[in-house]
PyMOL CGO cylinders between C-alpha atoms (Angstrom):
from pymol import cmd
from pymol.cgo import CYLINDER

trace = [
    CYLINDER, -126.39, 0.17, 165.16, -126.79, -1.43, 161.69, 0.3, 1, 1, 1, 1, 1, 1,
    CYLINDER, -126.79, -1.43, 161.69, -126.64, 0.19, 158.46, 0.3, 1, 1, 1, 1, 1, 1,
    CYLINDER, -126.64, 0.19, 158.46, -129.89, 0.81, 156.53, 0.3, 1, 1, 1, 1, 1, 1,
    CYLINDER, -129.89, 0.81, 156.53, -130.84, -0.64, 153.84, 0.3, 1, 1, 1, 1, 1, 1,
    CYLINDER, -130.84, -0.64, 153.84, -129.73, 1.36, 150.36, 0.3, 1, 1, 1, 1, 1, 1,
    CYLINDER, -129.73, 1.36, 150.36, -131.76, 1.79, 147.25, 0.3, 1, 1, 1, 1, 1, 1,
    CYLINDER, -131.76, 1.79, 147.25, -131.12, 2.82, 143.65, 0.3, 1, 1, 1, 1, 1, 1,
    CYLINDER, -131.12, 2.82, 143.65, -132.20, 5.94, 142.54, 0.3, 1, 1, 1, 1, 1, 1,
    CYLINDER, -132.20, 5.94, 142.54, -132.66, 8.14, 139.41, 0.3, 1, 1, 1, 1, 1, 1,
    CYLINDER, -132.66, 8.14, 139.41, -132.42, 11.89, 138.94, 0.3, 1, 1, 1, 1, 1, 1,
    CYLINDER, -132.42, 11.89, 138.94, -133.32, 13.04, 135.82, 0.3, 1, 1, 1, 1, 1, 1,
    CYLINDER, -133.32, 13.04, 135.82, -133.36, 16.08, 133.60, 0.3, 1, 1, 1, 1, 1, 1,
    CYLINDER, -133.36, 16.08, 133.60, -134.53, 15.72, 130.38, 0.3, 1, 1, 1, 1, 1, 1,
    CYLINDER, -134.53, 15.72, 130.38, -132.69, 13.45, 128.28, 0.3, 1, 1, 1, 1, 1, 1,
    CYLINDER, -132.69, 13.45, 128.28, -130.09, 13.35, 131.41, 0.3, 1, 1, 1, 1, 1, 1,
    CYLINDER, -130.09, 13.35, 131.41, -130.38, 10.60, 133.88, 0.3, 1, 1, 1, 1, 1, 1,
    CYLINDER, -130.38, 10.60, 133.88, -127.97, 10.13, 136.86, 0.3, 1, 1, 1, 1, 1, 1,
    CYLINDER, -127.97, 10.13, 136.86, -127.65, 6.60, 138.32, 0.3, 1, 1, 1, 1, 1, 1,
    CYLINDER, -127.65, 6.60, 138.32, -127.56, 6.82, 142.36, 0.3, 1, 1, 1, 1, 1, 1,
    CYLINDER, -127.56, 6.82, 142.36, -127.45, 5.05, 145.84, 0.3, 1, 1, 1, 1, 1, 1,
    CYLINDER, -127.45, 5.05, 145.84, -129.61, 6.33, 148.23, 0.3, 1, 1, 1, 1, 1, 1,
    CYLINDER, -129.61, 6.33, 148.23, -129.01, 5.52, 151.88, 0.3, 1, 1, 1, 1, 1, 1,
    CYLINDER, -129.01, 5.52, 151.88, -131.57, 6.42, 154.17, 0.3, 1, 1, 1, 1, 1, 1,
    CYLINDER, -131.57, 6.42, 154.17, -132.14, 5.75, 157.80, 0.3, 1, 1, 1, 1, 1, 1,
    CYLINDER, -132.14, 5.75, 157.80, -134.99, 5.67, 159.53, 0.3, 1, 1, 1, 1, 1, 1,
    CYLINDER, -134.99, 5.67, 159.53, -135.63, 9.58, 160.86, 0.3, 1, 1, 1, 1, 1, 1,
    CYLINDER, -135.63, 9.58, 160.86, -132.42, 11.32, 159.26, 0.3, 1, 1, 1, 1, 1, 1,
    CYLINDER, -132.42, 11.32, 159.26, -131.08, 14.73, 160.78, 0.3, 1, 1, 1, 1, 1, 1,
    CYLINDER, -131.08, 14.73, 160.78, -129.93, 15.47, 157.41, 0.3, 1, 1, 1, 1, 1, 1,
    CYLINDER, -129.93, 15.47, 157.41, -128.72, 14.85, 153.53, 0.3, 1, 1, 1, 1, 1, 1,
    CYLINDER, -128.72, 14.85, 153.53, -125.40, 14.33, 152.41, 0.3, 1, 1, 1, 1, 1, 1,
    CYLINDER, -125.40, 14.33, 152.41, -124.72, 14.61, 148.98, 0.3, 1, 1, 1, 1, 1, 1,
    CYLINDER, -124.72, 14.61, 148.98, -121.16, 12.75, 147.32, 0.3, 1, 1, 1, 1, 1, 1,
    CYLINDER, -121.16, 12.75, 147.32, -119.28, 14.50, 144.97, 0.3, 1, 1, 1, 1, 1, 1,
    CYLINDER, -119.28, 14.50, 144.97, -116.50, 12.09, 143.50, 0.3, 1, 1, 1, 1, 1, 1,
    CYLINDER, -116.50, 12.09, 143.50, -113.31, 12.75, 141.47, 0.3, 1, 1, 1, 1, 1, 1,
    CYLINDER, -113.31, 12.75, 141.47, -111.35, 11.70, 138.77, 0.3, 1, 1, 1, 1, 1, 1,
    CYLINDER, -111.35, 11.70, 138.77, -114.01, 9.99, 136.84, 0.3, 1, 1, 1, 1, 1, 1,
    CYLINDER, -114.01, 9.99, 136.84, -115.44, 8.01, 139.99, 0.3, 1, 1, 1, 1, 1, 1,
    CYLINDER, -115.44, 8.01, 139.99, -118.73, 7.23, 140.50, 0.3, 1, 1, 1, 1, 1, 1,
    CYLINDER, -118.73, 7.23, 140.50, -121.33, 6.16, 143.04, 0.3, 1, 1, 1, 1, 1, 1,
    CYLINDER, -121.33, 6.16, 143.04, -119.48, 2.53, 143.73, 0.3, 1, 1, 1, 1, 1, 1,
    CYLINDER, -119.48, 2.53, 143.73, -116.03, 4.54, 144.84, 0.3, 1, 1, 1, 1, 1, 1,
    CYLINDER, -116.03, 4.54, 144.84, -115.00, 2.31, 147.73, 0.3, 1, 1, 1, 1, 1, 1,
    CYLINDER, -115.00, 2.31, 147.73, -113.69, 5.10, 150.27, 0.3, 1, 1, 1, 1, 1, 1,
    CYLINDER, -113.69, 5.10, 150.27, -116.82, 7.63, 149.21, 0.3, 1, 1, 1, 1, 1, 1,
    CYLINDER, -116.82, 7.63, 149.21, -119.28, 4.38, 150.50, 0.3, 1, 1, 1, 1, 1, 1,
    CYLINDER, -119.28, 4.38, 150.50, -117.14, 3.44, 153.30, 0.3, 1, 1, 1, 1, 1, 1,
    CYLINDER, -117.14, 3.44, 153.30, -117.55, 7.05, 154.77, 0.3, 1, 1, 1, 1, 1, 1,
    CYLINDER, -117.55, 7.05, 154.77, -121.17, 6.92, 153.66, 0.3, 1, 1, 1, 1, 1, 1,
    CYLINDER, -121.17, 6.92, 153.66, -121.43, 4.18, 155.85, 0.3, 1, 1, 1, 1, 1, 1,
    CYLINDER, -121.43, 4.18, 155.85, -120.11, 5.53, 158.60, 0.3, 1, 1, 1, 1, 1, 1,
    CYLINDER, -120.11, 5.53, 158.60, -122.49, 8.54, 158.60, 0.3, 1, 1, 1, 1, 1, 1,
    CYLINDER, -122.49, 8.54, 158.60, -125.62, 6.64, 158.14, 0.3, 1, 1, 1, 1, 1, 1,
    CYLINDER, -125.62, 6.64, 158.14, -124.72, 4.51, 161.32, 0.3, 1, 1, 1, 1, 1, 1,
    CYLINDER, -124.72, 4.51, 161.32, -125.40, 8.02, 163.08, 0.3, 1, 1, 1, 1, 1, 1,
    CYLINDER, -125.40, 8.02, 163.08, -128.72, 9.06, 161.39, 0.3, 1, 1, 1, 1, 1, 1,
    CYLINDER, -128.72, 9.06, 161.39, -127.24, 11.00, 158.23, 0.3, 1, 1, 1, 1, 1, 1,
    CYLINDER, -127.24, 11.00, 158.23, -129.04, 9.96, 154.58, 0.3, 1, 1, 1, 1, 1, 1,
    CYLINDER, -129.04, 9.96, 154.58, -125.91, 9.71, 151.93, 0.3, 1, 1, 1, 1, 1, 1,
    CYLINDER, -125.91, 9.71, 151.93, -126.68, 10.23, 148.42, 0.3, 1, 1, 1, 1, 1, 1,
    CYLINDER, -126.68, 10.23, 148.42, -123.59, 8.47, 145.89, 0.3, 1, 1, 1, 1, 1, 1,
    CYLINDER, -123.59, 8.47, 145.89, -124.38, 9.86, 142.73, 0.3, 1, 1, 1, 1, 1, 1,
    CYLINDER, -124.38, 9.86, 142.73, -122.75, 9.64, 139.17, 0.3, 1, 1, 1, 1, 1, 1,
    CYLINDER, -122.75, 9.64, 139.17, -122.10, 13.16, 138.45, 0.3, 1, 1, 1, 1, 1, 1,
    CYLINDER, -122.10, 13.16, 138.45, -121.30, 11.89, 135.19, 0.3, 1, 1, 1, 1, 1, 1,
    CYLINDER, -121.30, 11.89, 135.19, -123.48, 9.29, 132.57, 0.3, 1, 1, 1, 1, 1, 1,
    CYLINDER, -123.48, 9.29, 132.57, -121.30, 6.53, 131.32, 0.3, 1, 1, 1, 1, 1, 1,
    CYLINDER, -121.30, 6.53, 131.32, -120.57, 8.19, 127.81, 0.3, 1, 1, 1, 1, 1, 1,
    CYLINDER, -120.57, 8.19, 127.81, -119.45, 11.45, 129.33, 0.3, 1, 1, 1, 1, 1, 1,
    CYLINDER, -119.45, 11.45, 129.33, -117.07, 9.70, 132.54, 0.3, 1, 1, 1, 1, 1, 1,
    CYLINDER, -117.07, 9.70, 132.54, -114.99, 8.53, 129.26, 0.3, 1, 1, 1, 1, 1, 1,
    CYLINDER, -114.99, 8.53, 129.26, -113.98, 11.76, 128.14, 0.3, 1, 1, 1, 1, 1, 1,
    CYLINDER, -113.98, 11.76, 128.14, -111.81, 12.89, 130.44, 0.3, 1, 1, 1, 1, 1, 1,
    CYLINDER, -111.81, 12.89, 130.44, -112.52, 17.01, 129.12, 0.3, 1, 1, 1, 1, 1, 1,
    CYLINDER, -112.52, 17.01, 129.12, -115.83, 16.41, 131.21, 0.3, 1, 1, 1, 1, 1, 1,
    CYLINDER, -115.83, 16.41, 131.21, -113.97, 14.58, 134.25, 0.3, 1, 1, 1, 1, 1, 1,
    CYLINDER, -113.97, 14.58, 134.25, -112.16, 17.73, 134.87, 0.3, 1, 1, 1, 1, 1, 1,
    CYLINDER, -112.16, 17.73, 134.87, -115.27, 20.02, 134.15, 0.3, 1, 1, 1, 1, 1, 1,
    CYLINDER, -115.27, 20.02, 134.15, -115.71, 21.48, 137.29, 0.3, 1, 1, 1, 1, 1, 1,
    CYLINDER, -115.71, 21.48, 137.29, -118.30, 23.74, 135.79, 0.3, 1, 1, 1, 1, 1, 1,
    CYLINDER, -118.30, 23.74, 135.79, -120.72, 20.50, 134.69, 0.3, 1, 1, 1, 1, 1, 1,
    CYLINDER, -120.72, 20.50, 134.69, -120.29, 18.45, 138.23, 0.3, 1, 1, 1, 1, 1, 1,
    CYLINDER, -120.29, 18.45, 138.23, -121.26, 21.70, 140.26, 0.3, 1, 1, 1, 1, 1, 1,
    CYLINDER, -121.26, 21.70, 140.26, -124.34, 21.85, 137.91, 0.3, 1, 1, 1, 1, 1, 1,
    CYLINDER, -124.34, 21.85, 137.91, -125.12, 18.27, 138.76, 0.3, 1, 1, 1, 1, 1, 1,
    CYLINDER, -125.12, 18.27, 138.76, -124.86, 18.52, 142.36, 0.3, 1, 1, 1, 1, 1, 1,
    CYLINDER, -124.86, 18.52, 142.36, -127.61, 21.78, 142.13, 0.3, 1, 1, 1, 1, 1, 1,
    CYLINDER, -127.61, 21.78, 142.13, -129.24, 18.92, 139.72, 0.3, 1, 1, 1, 1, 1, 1,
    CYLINDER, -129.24, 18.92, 139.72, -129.40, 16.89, 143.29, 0.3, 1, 1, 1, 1, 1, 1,
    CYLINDER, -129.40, 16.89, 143.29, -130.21, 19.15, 145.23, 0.3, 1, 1, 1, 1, 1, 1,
    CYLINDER, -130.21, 19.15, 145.23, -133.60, 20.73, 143.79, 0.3, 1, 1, 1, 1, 1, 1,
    CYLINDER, -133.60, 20.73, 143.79, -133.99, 16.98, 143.58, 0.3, 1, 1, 1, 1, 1, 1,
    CYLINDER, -133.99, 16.98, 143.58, -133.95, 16.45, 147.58, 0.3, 1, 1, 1, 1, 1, 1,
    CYLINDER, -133.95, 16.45, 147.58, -135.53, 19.73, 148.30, 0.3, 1, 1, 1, 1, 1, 1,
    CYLINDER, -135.53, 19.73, 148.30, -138.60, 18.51, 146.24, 0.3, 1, 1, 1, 1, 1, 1,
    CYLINDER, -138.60, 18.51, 146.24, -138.91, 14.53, 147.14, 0.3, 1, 1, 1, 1, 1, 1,
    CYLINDER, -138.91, 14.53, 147.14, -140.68, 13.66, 149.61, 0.3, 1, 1, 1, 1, 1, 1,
    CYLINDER, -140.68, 13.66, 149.61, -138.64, 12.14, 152.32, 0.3, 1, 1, 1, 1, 1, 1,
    CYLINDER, -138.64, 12.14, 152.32, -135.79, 14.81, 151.95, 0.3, 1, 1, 1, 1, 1, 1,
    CYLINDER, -135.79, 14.81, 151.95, -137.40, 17.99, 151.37, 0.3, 1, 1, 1, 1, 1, 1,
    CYLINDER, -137.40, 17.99, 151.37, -137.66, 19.40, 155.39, 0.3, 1, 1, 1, 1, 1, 1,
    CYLINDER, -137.66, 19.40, 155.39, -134.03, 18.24, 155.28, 0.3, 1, 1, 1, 1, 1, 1,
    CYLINDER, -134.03, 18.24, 155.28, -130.68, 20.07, 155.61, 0.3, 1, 1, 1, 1, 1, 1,
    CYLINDER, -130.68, 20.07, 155.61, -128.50, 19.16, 152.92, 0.3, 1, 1, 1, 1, 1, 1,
    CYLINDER, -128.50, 19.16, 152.92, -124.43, 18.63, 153.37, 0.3, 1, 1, 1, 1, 1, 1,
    CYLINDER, -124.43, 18.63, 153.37, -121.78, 18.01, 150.21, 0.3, 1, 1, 1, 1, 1, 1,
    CYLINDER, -121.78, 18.01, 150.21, -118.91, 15.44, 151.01, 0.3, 1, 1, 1, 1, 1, 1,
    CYLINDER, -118.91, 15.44, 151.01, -116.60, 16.13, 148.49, 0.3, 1, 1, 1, 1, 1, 1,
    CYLINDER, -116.60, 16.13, 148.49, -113.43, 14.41, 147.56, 0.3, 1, 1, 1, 1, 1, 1,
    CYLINDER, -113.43, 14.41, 147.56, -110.17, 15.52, 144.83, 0.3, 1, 1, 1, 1, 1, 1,
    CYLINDER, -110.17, 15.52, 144.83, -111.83, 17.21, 142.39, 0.3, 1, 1, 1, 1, 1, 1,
    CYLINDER, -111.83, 17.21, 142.39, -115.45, 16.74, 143.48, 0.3, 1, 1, 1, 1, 1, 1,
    CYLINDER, -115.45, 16.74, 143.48, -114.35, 19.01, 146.65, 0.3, 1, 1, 1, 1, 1, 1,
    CYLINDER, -114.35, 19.01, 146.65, -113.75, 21.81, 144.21, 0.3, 1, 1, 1, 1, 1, 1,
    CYLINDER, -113.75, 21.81, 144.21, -117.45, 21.40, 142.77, 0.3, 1, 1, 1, 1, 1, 1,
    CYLINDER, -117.45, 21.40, 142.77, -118.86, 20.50, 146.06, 0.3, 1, 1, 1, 1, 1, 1,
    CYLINDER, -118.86, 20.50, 146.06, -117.64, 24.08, 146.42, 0.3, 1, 1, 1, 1, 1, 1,
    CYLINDER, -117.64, 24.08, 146.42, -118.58, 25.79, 143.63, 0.3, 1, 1, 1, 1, 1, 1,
    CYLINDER, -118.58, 25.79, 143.63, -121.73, 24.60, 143.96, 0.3, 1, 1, 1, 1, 1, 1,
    CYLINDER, -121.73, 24.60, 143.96, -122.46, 25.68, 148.22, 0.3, 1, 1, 1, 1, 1, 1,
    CYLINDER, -122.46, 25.68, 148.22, -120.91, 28.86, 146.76, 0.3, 1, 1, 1, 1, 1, 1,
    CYLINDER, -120.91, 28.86, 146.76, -123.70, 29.69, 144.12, 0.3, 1, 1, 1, 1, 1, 1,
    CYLINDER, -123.70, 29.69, 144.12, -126.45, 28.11, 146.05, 0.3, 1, 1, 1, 1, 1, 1,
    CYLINDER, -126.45, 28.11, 146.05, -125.88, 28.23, 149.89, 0.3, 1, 1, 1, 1, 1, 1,
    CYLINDER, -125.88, 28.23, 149.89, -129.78, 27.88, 150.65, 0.3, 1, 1, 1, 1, 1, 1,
    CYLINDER, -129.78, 27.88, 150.65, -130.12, 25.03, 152.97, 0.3, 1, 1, 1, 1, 1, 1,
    CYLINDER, -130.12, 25.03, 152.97, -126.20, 23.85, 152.65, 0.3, 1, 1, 1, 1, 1, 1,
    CYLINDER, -126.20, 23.85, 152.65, -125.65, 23.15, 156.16, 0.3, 1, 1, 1, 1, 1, 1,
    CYLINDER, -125.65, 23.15, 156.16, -121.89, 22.13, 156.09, 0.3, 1, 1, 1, 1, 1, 1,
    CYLINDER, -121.89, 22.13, 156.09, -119.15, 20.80, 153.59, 0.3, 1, 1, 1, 1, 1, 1,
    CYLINDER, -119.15, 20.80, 153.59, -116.33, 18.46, 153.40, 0.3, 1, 1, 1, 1, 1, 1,
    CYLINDER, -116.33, 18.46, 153.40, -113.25, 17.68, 152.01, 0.3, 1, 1, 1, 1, 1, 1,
    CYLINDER, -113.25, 17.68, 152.01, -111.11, 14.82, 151.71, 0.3, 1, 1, 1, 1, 1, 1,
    CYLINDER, -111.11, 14.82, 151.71, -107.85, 14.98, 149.49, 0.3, 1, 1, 1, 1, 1, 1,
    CYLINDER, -107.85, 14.98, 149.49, -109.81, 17.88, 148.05, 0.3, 1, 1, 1, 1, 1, 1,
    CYLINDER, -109.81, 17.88, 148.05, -108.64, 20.52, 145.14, 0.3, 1, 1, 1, 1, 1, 1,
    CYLINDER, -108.64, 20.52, 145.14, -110.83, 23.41, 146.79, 0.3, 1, 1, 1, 1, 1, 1,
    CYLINDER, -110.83, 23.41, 146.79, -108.37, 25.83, 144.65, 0.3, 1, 1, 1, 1, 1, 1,
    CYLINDER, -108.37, 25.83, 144.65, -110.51, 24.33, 141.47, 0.3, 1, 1, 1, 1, 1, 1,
    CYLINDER, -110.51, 24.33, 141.47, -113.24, 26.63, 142.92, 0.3, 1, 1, 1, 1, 1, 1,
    CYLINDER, -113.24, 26.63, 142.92, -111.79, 29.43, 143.64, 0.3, 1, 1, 1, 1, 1, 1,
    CYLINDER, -111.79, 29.43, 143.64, -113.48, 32.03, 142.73, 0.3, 1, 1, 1, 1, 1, 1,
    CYLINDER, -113.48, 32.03, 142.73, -116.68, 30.73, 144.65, 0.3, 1, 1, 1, 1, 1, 1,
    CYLINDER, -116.68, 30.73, 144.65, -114.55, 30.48, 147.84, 0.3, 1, 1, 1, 1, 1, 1,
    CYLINDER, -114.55, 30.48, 147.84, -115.50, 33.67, 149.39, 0.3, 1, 1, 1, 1, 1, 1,
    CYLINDER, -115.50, 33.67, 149.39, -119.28, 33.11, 148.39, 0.3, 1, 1, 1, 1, 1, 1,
    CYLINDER, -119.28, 33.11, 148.39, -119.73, 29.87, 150.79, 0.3, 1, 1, 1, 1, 1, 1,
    CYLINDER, -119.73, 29.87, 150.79, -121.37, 29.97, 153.56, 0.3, 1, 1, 1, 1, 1, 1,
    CYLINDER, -121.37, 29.97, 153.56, -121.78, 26.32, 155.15, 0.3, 1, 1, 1, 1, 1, 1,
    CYLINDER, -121.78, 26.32, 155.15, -119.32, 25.55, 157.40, 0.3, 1, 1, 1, 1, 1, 1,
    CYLINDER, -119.32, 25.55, 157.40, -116.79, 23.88, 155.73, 0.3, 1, 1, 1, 1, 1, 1,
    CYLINDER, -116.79, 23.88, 155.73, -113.72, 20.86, 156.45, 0.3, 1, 1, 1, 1, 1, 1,
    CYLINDER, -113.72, 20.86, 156.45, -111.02, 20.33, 154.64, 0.3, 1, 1, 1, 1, 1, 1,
    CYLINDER, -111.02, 20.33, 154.64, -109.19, 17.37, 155.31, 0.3, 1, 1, 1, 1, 1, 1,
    CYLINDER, -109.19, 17.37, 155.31, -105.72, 16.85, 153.78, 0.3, 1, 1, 1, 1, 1, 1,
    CYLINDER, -105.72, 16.85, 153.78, -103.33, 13.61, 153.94, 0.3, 1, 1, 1, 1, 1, 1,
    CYLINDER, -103.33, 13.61, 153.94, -99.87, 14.95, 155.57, 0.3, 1, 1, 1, 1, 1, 1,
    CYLINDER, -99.87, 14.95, 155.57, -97.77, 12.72, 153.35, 0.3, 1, 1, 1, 1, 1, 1,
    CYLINDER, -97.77, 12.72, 153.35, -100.15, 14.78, 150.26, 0.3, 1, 1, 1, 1, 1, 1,
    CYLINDER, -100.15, 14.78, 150.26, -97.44, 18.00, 149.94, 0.3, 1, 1, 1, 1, 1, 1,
    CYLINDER, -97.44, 18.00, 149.94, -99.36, 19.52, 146.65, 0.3, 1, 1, 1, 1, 1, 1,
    CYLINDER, -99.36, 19.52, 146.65, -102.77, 19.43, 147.98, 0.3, 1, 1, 1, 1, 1, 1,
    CYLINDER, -102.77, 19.43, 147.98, -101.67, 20.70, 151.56, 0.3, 1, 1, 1, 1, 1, 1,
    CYLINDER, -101.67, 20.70, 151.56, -100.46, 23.85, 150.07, 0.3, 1, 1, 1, 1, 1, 1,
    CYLINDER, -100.46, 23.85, 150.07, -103.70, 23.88, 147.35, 0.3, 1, 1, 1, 1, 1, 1,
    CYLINDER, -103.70, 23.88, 147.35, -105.86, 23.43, 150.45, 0.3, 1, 1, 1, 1, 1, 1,
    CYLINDER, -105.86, 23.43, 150.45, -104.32, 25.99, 153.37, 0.3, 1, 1, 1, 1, 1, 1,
    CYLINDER, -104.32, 25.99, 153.37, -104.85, 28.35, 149.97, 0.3, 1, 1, 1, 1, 1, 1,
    CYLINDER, -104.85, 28.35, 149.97, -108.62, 28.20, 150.10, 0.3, 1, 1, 1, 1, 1, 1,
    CYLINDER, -108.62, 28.20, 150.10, -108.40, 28.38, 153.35, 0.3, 1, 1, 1, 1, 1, 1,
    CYLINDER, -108.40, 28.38, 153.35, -107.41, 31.91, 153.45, 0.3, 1, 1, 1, 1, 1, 1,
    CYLINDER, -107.41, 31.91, 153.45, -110.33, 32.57, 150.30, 0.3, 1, 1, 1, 1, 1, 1,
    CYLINDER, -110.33, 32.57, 150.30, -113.00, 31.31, 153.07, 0.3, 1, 1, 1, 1, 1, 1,
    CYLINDER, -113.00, 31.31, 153.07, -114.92, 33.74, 154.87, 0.3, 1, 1, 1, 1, 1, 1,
    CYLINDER, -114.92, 33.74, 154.87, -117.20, 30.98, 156.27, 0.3, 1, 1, 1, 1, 1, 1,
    CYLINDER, -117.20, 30.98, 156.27, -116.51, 29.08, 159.52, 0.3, 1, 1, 1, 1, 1, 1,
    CYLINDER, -116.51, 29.08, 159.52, -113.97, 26.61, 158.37, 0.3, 1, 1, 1, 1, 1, 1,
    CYLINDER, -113.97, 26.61, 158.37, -111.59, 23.97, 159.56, 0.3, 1, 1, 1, 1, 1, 1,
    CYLINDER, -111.59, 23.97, 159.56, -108.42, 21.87, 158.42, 0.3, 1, 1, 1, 1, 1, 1,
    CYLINDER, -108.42, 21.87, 158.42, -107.47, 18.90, 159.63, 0.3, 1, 1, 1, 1, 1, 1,
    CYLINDER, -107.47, 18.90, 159.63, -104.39, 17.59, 158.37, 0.3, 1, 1, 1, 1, 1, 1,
    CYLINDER, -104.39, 17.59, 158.37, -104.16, 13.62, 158.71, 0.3, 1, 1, 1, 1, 1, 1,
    CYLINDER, -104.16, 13.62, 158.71, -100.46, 12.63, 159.80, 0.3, 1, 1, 1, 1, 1, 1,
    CYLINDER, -100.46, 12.63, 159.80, -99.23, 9.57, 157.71, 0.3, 1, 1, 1, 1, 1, 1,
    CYLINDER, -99.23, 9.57, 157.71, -101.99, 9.48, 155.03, 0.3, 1, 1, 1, 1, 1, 1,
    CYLINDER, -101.99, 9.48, 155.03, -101.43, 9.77, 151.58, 0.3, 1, 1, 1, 1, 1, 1,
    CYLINDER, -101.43, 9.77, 151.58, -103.63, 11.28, 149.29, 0.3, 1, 1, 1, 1, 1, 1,
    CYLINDER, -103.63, 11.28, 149.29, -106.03, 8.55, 148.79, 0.3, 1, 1, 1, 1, 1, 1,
    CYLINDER, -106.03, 8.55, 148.79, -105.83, 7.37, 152.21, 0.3, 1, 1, 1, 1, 1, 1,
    CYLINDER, -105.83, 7.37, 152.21, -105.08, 3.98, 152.16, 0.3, 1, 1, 1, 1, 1, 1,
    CYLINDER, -105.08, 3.98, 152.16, -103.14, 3.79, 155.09, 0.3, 1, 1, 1, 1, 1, 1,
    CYLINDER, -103.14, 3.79, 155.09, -104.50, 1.74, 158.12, 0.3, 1, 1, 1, 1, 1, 1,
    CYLINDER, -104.50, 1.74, 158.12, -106.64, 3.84, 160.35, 0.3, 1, 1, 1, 1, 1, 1,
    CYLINDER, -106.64, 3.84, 160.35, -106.60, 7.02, 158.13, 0.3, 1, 1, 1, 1, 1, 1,
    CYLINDER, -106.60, 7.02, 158.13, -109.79, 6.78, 156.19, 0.3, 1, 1, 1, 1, 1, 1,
    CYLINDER, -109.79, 6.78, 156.19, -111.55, 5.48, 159.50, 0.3, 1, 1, 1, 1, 1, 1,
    CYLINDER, -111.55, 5.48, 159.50, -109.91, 9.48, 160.57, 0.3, 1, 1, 1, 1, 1, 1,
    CYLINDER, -109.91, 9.48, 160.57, -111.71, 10.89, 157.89, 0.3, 1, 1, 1, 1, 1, 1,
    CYLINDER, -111.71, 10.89, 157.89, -114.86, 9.17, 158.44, 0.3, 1, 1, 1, 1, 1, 1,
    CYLINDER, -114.86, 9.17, 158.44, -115.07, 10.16, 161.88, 0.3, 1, 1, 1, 1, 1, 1,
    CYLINDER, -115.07, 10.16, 161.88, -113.81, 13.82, 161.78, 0.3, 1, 1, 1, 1, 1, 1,
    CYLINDER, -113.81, 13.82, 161.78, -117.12, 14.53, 158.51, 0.3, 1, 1, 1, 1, 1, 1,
    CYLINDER, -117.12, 14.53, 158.51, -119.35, 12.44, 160.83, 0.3, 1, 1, 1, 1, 1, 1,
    CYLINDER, -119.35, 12.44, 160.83, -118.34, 14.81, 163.58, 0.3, 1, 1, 1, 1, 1, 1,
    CYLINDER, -118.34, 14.81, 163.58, -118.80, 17.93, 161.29, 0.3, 1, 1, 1, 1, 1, 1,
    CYLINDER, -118.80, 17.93, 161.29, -121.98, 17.19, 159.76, 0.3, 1, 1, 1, 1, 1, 1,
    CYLINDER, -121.98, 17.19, 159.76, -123.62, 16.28, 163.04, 0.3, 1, 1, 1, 1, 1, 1,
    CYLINDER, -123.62, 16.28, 163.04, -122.74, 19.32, 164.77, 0.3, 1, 1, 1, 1, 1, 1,
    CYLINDER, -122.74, 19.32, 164.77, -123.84, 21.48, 161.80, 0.3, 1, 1, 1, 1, 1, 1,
    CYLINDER, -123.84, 21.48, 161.80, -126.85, 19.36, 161.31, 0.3, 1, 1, 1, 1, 1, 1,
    CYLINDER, -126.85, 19.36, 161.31, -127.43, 19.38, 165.02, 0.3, 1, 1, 1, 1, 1, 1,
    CYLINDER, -127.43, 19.38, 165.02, -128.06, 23.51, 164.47, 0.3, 1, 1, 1, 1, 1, 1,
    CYLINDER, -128.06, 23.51, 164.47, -131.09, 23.49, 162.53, 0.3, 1, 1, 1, 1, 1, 1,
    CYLINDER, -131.09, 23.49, 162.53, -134.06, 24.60, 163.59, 0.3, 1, 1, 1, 1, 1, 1,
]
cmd.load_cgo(trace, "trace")
């Protein structure tokens, strides 16, 4: 199965525009929306790589710069966990009202600190989240939200990635959600280890297509 083509997209709020890659195949089950960290952006390597792999299985991936070009230089906004939870809602009254994704359930993918406003944001509007994941995630950067999510949610941790382990078997306990975590043996926190990412990949594609799978 090939990969669909992708197109370049633009969500905008009034003098706010975020720059995005739109994959969608032909008759998606469902949405899933990127949340990046650290300042990355909608050409992240791993973040498309996994995108990929979903697509190949009928999911439509959204890679979005949370952040405009000014603001990913200041790294005060980088770490704003507040501002890239806003921006995902931002997306997703923007798929609820297009067209082609608005009968469709939406997912968050989020990785480091995007996982923590992939978070926030299923936790302060869980309408039509069908399922979240994590990879290499700081979940504990949304705590407070934790116990508010309701999607089914994965968090997938490197084993070689001590800190985040214990950050991420944290939220775990704060979830009152169905939840899962997978701990990857070998992989370091960005996952460049042979075979690892592929892991990930296949353990969200998994997760979102079972979740997915549930809507009526």
């Amino acid at each position: 199965m090939t990969t669909p083509p992708e197109h370049n997209v633009k969500i905008t709020k009034g003098k706010l525009a975020l720059e995005g890659i739109f994959g969608f195949p032909e008759g998606p089950r469902g949405v899933v929306v990127f949340a990046h960290g650290s300042g990355s952006g909608r050409f992240s390597p791993r973040n498309n790589f996994v995108a990929g792999h979903l697509q190949q299985d009928g999911l439509a991936t959204l890679l979005l710069d949370l952040l405009t070009e000014d603001e990913a230089d200041d790294r005060r906004k980088v770490f704003d966990i507040n501002l890239l939870a806003d921006r995902l809602l931002l997306a997703k009254s923007w798929l609820e009202t297009e067209l082609q994704t608005r009968n469709l359930g939406i997912g968050y993918f989020g990785a480091s600190t995007g996982a923590g406003a992939a978070l926030q944001a299923a936790g302060r509007s869980p309408s039509n989240i069908k399922a979240v994941v994590s990879r290499g995630g700081r979940p504990d950067l949304a705590e407070r939200y934790l116990p508010s999510v309701t999607a089914p949610t994965l968090l997938i941790v490197g084993g070689h990635d001590e800190p985040v382990i214990k950050m991420n078997q944290a939220a775990y306990d704060l979830l009152t959600c169905e939840k899962k975590l997978i701990i990857v043996p070998g992989a370091t926190h960005l996952f460049e280890e042979p075979g690892t990412l592929e892991q990930v990949a296949e353990d969200a594609r998994m997760w979102f297509l079972q979740y997915f799978s549930l809507m009526a």
